[in-house]
N, C-alpha and C positions, 0 to 999 in steps of 0.2 A: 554838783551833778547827782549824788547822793541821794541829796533831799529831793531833788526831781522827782526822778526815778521813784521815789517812797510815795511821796503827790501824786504822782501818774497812777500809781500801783491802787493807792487809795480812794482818788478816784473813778476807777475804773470799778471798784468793788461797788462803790455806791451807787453809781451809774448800772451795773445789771442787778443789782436788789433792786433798782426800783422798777426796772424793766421786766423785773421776773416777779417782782411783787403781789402781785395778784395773778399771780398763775394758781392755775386748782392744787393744792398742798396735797390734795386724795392722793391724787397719780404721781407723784415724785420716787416714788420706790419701780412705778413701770417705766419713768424718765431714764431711772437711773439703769435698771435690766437693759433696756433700751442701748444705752450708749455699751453697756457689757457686751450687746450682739452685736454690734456694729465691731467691737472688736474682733469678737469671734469670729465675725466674717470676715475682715481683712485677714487674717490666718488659718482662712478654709475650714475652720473648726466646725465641719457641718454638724454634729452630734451636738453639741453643746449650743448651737442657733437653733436650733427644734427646740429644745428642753428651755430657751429663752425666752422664743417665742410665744409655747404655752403659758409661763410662768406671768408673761404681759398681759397676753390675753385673761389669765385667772384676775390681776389686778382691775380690769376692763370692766368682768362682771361683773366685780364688785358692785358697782357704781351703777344704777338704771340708767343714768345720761348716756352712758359709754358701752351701753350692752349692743347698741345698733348703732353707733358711730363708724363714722367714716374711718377712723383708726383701725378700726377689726381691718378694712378691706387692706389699709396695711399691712398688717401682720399675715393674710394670706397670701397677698403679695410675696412675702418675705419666704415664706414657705416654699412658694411655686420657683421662685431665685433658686432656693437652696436644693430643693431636688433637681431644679433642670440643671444647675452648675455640677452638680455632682456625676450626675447621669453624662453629661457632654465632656468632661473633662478630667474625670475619672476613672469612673468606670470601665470595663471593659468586656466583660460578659454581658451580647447582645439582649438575653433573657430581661438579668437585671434594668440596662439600661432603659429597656422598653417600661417597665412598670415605674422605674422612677420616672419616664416622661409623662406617663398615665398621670402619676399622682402629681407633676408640675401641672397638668392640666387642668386635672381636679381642684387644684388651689385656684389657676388662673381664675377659670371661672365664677368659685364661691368670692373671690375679689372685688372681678368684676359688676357681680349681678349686688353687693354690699354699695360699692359707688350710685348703680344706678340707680337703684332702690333711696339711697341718701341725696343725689340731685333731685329726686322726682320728690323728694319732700321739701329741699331747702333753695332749687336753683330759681325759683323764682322771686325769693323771700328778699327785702329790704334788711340792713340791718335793724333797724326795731322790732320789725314782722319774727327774725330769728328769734331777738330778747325775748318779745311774749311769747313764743311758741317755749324756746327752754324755761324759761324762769321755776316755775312749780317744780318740773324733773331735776334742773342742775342746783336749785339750790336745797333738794332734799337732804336731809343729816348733817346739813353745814350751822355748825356752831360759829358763827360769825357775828358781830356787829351790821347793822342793817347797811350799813355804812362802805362797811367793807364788802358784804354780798353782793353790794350796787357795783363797784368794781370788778369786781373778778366775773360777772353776767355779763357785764361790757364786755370785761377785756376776751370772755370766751365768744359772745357774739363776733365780735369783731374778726377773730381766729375762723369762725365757722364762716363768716364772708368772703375772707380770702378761699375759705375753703372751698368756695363756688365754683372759680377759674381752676385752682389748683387742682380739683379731685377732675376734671377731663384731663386732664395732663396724667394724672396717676390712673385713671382709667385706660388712655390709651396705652398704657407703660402695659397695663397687668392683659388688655387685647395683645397686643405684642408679644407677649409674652405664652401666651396660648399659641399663636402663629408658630414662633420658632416650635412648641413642641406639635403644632401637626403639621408643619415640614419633617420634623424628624421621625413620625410619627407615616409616614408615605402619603400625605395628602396635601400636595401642594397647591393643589387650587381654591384649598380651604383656607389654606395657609397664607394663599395670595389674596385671598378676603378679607380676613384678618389685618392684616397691613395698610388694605385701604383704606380699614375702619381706623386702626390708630393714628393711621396719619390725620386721616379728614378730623378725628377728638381731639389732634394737637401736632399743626404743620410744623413744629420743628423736632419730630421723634426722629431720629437721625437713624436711630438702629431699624426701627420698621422700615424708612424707605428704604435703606438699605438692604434689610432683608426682601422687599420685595426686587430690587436691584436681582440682587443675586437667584430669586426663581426666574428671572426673566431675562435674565442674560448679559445682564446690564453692568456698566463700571461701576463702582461705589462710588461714593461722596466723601469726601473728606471735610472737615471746619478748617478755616481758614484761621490766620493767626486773630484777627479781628473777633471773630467768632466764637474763637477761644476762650480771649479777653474779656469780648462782652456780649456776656450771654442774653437772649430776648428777656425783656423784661417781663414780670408778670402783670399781664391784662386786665386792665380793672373793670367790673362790668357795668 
């Protein structure tokens, strides 16, 4: 059972080397911040998710492929989370909470307008159409074997494909996300725009119809066990 176990353990090593193989080596130190915030988030650590976040984004710049990538809209994202979490479930001086919603707004939007700005250049691109468009930009400063470059322009085309479906999905999240704060914010029928918009970017945002639910008077929704278990799949286009 031993040697199983060892087998298993060692195969599984080899199996994501090679799945991670041709991942971009650049950005492995923002990978790695990356999984550092996500800690910090589950432990409310909102001080040290800012100083994360910027610290990915400086990695970001580095790189000209990733100075307008869809990842920034991430990371504002990430921003806009962390002050509205703060602001709705911490705070307690009206003052304060109203600016930390300003500034969840302020993110929402630098997010959102990062996504659309990235569909309106890649949502109607084929993957080859992606490849030539990056190849010049992502493989500048890459010391690589030709061989290998060819690789990792795939394997990142391919990532920026999926990226087509996915980033409406993360667009509706970061509208959504603008919603709850100009509900909190006293404008609900702004509010209730916003929700229409993220649902129609992505029918199964649970928390926008929901939110719209609740300005409207309405039960919430709950996922059923089904739903739980299996979540829709991602759409291919």
């Amino acid at each position: 059972m031993a040697i199983l176990v060892v087998l298993g353990v060692v195969a599984a090593k080899i199996y994501y080397h090679y799945i991670n193989k041709y991942d971009d080596y650049r950005i492995n130190h923002a990978r790695e911040l990356l999984a550092d915030y996500e800690r910090a988030a589950a432990e409310n650590d909102f001080h040290t998710c800012l100083i994360l976040i910027d610290s990915i984004e400086k990695e970001y710049n580095t790189f000209p492929h990733y100075r307008d990538s869809w990842e920034k809209g991430v990371l504002e994202n990430y921003r806009s989370s962390v002050y509205l979490t703060k602001a709705l479930f911490v705070v307690t001086d009206s003052l304060e909470k109203k600016i930390l919603i300003k500034k969840a707004a302020s993110h929402a939007i630098a997010s959102a307008q990062i996504y659309l700005k990235w569909l309106h250049t890649y949502r109607s691109f084929s993957e080859e159409q992606i490849e030539a468009h990056i190849r010049d930009e992502f493989t500048a400063g890459l010391n690589e074997p030709e061989a290998v470059k060819e690789k990792m322009i795939k394997k990142r085309s391919k990532a920026l494909t999926e990226a087509q479906y996915e980033n409406l999905r993360r667009l509706s999240v970061s509208v959504s996300n603008l919603g709850i704060c100009m509900r909190h914010l006293n404008k609900p029928l702004v509010a209730a725009k916003l929700y229409m918009l993220a649902v129609n970017l992505w029918e199964e945002n649970l928390e926008a119809r929901n939110n719209l639910h609740i300005i409207q008077g309405e039960e919430i929704e709950k996922r059923n066990i089904l739903q739980q278990l299996f979540p829709p799949e991602k759409k291919k286009k």
